[in-house]
NUKOL-882193 format. One record per residue (C-alpha): residue in one letter; residue number from 1; x, y, z. Coordinates in steps of 0.05 Angstrom, whole numbers, plus 5000, padded with zeros to 4 digits. Each point is the difference from the previous one (the first is absolute). Layout:
# residues N
+------+-----+------+------+------+
| type | seq |   px |   py |   pz |
+------+-----+------+------+------+
|    A | NUM |    X |    Y |    Z |
...
+------+-----+------+------+------+
END
This chain:
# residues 284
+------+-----+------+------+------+
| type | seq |   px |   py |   pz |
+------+-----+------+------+------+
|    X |   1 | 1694 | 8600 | 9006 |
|    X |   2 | 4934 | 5031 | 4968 |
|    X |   3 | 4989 | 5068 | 5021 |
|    X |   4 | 4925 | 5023 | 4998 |
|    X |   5 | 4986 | 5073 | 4983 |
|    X |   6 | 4955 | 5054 | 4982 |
|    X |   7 | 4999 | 5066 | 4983 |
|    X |   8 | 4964 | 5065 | 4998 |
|    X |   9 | 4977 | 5033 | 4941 |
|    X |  10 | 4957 | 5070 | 4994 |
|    X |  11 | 4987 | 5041 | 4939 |
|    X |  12 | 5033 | 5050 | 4973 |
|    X |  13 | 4994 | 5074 | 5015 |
|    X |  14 | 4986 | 5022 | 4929 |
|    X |  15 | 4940 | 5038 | 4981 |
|    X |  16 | 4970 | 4945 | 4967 |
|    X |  17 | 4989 | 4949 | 5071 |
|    X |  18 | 4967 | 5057 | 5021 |
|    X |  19 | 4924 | 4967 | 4973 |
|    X |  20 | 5016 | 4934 | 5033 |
|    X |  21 | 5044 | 5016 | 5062 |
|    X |  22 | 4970 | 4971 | 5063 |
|    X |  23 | 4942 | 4980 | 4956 |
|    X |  24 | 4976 | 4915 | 5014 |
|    X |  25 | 4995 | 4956 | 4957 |
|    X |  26 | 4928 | 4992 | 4986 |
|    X |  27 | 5001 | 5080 | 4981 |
|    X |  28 | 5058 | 4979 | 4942 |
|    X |  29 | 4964 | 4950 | 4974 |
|    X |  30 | 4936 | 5036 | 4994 |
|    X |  31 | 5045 | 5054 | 4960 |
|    X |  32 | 5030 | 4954 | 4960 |
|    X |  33 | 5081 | 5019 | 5029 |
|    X |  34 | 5041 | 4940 | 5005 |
|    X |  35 | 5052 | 4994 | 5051 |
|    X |  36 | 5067 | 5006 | 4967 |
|    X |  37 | 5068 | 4990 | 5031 |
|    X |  38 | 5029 | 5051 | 4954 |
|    X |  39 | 4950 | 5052 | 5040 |
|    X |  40 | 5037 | 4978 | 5071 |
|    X |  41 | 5077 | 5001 | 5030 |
|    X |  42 | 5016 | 4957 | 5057 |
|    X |  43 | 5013 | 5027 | 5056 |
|    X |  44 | 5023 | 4948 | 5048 |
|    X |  45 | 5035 | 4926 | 4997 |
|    X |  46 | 4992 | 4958 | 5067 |
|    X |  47 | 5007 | 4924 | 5021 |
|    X |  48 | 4934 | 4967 | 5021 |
|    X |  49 | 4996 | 4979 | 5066 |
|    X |  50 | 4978 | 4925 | 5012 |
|    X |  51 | 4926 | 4992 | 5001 |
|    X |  52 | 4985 | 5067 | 4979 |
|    X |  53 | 4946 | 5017 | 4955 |
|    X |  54 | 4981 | 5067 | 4950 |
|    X |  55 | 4960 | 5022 | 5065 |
|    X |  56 | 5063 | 4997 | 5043 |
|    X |  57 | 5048 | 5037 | 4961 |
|    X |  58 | 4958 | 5051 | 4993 |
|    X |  59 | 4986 | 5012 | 5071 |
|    X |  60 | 5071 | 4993 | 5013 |
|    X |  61 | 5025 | 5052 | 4944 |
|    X |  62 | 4940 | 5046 | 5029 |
|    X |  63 | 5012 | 4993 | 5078 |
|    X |  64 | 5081 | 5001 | 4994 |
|    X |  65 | 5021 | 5034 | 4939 |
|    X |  66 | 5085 | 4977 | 4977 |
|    X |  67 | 5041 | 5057 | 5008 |
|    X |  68 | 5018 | 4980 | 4919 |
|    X |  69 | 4922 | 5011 | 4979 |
|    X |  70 | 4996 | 5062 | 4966 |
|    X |  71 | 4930 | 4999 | 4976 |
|    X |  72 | 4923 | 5014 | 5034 |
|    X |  73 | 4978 | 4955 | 5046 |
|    X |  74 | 4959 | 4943 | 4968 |
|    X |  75 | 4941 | 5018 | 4971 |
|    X |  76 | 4947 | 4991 | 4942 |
|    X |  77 | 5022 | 4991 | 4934 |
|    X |  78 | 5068 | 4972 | 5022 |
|    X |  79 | 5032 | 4925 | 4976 |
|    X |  80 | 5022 | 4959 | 5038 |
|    X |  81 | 5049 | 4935 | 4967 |
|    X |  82 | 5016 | 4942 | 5037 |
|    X |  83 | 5043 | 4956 | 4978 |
|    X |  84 | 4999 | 4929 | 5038 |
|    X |  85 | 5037 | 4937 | 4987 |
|    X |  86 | 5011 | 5026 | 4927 |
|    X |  87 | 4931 | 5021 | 4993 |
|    X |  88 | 4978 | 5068 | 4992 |
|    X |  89 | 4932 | 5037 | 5020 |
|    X |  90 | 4979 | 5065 | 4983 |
|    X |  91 | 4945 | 5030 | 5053 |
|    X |  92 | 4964 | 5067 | 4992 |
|    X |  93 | 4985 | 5039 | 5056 |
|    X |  94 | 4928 | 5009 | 5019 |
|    X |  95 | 4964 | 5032 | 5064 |
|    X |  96 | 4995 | 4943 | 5025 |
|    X |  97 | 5038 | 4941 | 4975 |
|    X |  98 | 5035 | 4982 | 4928 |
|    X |  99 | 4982 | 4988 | 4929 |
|    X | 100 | 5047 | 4951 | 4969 |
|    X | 101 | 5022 | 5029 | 4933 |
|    X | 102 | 5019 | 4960 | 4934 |
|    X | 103 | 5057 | 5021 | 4959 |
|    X | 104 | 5029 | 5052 | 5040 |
|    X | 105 | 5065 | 4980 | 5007 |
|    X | 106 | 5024 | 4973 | 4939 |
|    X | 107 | 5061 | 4961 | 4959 |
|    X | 108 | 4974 | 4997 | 4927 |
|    X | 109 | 5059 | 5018 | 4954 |
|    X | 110 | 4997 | 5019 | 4925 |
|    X | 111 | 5013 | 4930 | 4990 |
|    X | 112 | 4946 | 4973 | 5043 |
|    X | 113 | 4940 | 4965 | 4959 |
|    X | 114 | 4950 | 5013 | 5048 |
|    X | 115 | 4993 | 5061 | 5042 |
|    X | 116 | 4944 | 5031 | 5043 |
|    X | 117 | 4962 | 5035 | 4943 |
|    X | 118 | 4999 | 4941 | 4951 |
|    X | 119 | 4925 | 4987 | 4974 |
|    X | 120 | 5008 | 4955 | 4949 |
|    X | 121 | 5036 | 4946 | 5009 |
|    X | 122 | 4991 | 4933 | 4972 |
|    X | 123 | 5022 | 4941 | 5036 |
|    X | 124 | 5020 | 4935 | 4963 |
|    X | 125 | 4950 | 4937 | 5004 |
|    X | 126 | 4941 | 5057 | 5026 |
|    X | 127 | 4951 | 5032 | 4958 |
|    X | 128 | 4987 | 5081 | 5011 |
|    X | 129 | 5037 | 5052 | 5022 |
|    X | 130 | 5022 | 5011 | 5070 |
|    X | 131 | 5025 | 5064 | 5036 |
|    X | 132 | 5044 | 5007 | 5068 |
|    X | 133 | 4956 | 5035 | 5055 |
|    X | 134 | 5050 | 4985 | 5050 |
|    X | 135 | 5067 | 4981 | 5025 |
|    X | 136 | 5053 | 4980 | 5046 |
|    X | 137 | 5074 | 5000 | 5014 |
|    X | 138 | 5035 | 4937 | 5025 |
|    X | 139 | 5074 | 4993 | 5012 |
|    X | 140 | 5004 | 5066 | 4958 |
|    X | 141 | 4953 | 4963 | 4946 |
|    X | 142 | 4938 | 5020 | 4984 |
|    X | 143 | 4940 | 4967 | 4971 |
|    X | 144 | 4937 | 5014 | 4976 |
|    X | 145 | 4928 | 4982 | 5011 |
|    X | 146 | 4962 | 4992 | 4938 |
|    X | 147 | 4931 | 5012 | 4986 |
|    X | 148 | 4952 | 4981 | 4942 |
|    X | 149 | 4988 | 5058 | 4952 |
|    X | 150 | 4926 | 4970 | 4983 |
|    X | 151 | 4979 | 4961 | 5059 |
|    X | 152 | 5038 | 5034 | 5067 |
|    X | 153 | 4986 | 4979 | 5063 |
|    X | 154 | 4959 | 4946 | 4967 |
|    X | 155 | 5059 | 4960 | 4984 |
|    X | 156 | 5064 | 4968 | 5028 |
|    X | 157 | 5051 | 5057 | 5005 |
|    X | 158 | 5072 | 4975 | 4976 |
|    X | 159 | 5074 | 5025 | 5027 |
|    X | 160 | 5055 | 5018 | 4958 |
|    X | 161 | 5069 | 5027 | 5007 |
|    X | 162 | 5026 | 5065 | 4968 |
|    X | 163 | 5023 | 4949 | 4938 |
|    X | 164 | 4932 | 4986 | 4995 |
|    X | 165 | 5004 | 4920 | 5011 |
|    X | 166 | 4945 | 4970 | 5048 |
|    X | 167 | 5020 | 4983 | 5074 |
|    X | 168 | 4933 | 4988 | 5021 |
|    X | 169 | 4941 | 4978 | 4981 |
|    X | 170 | 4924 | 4996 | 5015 |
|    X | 171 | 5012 | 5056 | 5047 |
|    X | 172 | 4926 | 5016 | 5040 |
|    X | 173 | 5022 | 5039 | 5061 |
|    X | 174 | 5053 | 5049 | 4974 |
|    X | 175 | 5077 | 4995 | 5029 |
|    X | 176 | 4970 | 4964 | 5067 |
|    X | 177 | 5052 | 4956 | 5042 |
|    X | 178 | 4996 | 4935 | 4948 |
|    X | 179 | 5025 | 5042 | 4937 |
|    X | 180 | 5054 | 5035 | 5039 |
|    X | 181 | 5024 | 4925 | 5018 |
|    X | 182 | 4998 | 4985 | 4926 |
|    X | 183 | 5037 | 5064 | 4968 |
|    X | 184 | 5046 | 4976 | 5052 |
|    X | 185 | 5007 | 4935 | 4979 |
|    X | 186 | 5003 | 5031 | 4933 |
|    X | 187 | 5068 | 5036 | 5012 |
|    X | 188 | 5031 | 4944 | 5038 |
|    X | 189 | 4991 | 4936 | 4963 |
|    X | 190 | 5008 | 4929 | 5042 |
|    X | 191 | 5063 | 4967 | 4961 |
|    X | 192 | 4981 | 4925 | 4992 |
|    X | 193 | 5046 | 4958 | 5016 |
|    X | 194 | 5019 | 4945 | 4937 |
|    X | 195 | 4989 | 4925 | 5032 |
|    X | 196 | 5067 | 4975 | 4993 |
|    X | 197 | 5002 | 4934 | 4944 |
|    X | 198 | 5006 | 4940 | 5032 |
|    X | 199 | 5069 | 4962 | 4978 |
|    X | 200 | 5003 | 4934 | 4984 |
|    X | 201 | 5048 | 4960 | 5030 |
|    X | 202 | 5066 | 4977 | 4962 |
|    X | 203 | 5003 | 4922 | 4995 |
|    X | 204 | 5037 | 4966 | 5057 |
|    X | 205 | 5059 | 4955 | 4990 |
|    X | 206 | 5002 | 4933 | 5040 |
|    X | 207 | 5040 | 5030 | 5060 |
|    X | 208 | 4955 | 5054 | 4996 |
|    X | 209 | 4932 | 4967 | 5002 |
|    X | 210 | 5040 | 4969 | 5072 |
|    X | 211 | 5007 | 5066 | 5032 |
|    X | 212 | 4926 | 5014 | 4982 |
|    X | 213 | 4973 | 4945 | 5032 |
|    X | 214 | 5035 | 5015 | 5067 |
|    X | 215 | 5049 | 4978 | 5050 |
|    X | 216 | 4972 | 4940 | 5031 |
|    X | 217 | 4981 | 4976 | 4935 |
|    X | 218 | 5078 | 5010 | 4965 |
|    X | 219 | 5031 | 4968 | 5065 |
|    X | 220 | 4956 | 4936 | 4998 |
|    X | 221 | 5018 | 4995 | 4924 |
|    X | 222 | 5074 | 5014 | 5008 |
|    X | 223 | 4999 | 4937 | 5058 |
|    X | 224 | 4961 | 4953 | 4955 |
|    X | 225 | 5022 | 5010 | 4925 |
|    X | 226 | 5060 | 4957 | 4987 |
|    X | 227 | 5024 | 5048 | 4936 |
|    X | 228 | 5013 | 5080 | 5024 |
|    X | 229 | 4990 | 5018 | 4933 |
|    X | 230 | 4933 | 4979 | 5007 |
|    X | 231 | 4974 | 5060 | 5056 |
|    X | 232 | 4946 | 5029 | 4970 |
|    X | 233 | 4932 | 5002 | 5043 |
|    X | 234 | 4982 | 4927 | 4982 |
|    X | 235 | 5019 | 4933 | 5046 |
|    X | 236 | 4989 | 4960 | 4948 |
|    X | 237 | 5069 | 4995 | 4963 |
|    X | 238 | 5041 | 4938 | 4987 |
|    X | 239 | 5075 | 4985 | 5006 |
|    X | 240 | 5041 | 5015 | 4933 |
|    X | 241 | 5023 | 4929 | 5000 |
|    X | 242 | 4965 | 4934 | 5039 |
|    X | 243 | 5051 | 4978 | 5050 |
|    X | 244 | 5022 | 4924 | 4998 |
|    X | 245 | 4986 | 4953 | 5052 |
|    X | 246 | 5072 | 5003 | 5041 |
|    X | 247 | 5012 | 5062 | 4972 |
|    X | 248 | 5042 | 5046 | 5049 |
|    X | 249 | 4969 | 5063 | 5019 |
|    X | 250 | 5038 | 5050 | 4973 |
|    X | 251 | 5040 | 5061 | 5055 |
|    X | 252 | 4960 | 5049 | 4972 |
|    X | 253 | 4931 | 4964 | 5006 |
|    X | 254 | 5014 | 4981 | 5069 |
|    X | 255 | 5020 | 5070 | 5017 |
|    X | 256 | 4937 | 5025 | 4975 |
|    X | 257 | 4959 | 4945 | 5039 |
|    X | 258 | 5038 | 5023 | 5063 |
|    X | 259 | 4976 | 5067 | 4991 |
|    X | 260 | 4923 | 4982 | 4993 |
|    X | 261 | 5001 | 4956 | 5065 |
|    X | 262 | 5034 | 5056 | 5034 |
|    X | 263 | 4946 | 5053 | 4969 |
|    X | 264 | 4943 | 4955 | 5015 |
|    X | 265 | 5021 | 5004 | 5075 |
|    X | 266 | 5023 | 5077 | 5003 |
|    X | 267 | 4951 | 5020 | 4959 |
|    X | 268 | 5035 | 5042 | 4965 |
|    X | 269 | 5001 | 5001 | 4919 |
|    X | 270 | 5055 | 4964 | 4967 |
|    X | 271 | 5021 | 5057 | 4956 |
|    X | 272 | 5014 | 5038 | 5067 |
|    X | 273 | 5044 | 4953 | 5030 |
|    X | 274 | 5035 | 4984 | 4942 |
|    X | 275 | 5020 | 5081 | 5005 |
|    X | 276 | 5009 | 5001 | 5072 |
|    X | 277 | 5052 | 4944 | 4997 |
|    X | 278 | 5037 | 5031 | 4935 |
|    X | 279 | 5004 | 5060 | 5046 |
|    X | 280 | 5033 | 4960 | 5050 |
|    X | 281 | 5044 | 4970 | 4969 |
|    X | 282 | 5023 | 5068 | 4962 |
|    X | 283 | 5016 | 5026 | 5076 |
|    X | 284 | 5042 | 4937 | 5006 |
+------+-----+------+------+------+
END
């Protein structure tokens, strides 16, 4: 079962946080401070509710406080992470309202090729430089939006995760709903099934090519061919040896006629009556 959550964070209380402490984010950006998550501590973990948005959690944190939150109520300067069907969000809080923030959590590792301060990067099969101006995290992956040292916003932005390999390309509207589906589709490959070979047949046998051409077909043959050697799909088969005029019918051959007149009016196959009667005689 996925488990959606978010959590709290506020800044430190060190004598540096001081300057941008309940300060928005309009004033940091005109002063040139960047919003760091080494600057903040979290301060509370909780599961989000269904259907509820930045806007509702933080009324609800405001209006009914957990017993477990030991920080201030929720004010300016604070983060707020969400973290929905593997997706995570980072929100600063404003007067009134949010400011989504890029690269403030983060997953880059000392072995990771790309990382939220890379500004040079080339990418194979483009020409330039690029530089990652913002980022998400996935299914605990994150990926990075990539922007066009010499032309930015003028060009198609790319996306590429932390080993620096293109997910996505021709990106014009930033991480909107269509790139999300295709990091996804990224991470979880569709397997393609391998169309199975088609076998050839073995060649039949005689007695073989009989059975293929079904039952009605074997039984007329086995009442009409004179040699039972002979049964193989085809009603067109000659006696071993011509009989002579006055010749007697032989036990056997007049067995064998018996048992097509007596098919012909049961309509049953020969080959199943011959059974049924060795059966019979076996319980005798």
């Amino acid at each position: 079962m996925e488990i959606n959550q978010f959590a709290l964070y506020q800044l430190k209380p060190t004598p540096e946080n001081r300057l941008i402490r309940f300060r928005s984010y309009a004033v940091l950006r005109e002063q040139g401070i960047p919003v760091r998550y080494e600057n903040y501590e979290q301060q509370y973990l909780g599961r989000i509710k269904k259907g509820e948005t930045p806007t509702d959690i933080r009324k609800r944190l405001s209006e009914h406080p957990p017993r477990s939150f030991e920080g201030h109520s929720v004010s300016v300067s604070d983060v707020l992470v969400l973290n929905q069907a593997g997706e995570v969000t980072s929100y600063y809080v404003e007067p009134d309202g949010f400011v989504t923030l890029a690269g403030f959590i983060r997953l880059g590792s000392s072995g990771a090729l790309i990382s939220y301060e890379t500004t040079d990067f080339h990418i194979e099969g483009k020409a330039g430089s690029w530089l990652a101006y913002d980022s998400i995290i996935i299914d605990g992956r994150e990926f990075f939006l990539m922007e066009h040292t010499t032309y930015g916003a003028e060009a198609a932005n790319v996306v590429l995760d932390a080993d620096g390999k293109l997910v996505v390309d021709n990106v014009r509207h930033g991480f909107d709903e269509a790139v999300k589906q295709q990091i996804r589709e990224y991470m979880n490959p569709q397997s393609v099934k391998p169309v199975p070979e088609k076998q050839e047949k073995p060649p039949l046998e005689n007695w073989q090519k009989a059975y293929e051409n079904g039952e009605y077909l074997r039984s007329a043959e086995m009442a009409e061919e004179q040699n039972y050697n002979m049964i193989d799909g085809r009603m067109n088969n000659l006696p071993s040896k011509p009989r002579k005029i006055g010749e007697r019918i032989s036990v056997l051959d007049r067995l064998h006629l018996k048992q097509a007149e007596i098919a012909r009016k049961s309509g049953k196959p020969v080959l199943q009556m011959a059974v049924e009667e060795d059966m019979e005689r076996k319980r005798h």
